[in-house]
N, C-alpha and C positions, 0 to 999 in steps of 0.2 A: 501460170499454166501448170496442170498436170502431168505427168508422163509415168508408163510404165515401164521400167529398162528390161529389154535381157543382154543376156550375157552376147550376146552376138554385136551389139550397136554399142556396149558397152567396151570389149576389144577395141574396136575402131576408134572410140573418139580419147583423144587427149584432154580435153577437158568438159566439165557436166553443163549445160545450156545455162546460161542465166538468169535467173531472176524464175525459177522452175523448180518444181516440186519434183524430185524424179523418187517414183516406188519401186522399191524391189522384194521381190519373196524372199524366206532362208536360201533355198534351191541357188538363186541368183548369188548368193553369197557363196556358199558352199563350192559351184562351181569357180568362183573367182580366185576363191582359196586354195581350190584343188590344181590350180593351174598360177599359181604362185604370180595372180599378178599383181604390179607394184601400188597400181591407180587405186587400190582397194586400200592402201594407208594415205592416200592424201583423200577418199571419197566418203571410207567409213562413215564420217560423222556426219556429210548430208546427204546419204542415201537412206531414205526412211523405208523401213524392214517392216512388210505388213503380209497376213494371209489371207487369203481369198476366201470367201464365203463357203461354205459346203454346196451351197445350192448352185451357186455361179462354177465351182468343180463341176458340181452333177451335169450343169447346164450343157457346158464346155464339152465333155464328154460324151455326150447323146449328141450334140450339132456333128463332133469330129468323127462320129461312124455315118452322118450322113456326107458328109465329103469324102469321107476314106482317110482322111489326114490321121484318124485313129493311129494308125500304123507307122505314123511316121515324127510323132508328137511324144517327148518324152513329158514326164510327171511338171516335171518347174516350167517347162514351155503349156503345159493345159494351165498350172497357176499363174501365170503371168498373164494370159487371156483372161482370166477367170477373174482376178487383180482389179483387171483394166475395166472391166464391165462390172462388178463393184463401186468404183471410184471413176465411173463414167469419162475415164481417164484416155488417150491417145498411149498406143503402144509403141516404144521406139527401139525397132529391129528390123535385122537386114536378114533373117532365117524366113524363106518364101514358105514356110508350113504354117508356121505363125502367121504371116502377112495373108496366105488363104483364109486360114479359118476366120480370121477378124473379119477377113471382109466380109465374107457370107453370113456372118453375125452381126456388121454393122458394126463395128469397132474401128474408127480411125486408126492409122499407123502412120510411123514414120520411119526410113530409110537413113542410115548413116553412110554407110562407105558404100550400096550395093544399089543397082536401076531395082523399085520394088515390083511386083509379081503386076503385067499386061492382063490379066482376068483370071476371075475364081474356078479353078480346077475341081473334080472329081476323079478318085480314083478306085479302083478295083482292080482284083489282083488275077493274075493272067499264070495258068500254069506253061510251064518252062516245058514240058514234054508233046501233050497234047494241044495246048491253046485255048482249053477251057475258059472262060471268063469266069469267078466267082465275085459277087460281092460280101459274101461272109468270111469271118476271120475261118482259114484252116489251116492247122500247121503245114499241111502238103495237101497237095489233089487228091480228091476225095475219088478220083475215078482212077487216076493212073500212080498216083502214089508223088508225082516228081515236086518241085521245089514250086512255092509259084511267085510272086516278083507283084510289086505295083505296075500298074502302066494308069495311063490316062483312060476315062470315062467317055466313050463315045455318045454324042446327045441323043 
């Protein structure tokens, strides 16, 4: 079996699934390192270090502004999707942004320590002053100027 780890279902588990292929980006490293943890010197040598395609990036990125997940999805969580649809591989994370986008992409996942995401979300961002709805990135309200926030996608 394949798997892509992030860093979220990577926390959680005490040890790596058996008999399993588990991929990870630099990202996924970088963060392990940056948060000094232990499981990264007993995992080093069979967690296999790979990048994601530029087109599966591209891909990943164009899906994540039609959900809105754009805004909510850092750089190593788009290559870990991106990874996973590369190497036709199942994603193994308890971050519900990741667990959206895959689904609406049709990317298996799996759940370590967290119930995973009841159905695929959409989101747009709702100013904080007047209650604008916008679906485009804007740093603030294009009308009132105030702050504006995700919320959920009404159908």
């Amino acid at each position: 079996m394949r798997l892509v780890g992030d860093t979220s279902a990577l926390f959680s588990m005490e040890n790596l699934p058996p008999d399993t292929e588990v991929h990870v980006t630099p990202g996924i490293i970088a963060e392990l390192r940056k948060y000094k943890d232990r499981r990264l010197d007993y995992w080093e040598h069979a967690l296999r270090v790979s990048e994601p395609s530029k087109e599966s990036v591209e891909e990943v990125m164009r899906r994540a502004e039609e959900t809105g997940d754009s805004r909510r999805l850092s750089q190593t969580d788009i290559e870990i999707i991106a990874l996973a649809r590369d190497l036709g591989a199942k994603i193994l994370t308890d971050d519900y942004s990741i667990q959206n986008l895959a689904s609406f992409m049709g990317i298996d996942y799996a759940t370590v320590g967290l119930k995973g995401i009841g159905k695929v979300l959409k989101w747009k961002l709702r100013c904080t002053g007047c209650g604008r709805i916008w679906e485009a990135e804007h740093s603030e309200c294009p009308v009132c100027g105030s702050p504006l926030r995700s919320t959920k996608a009404r159908k």
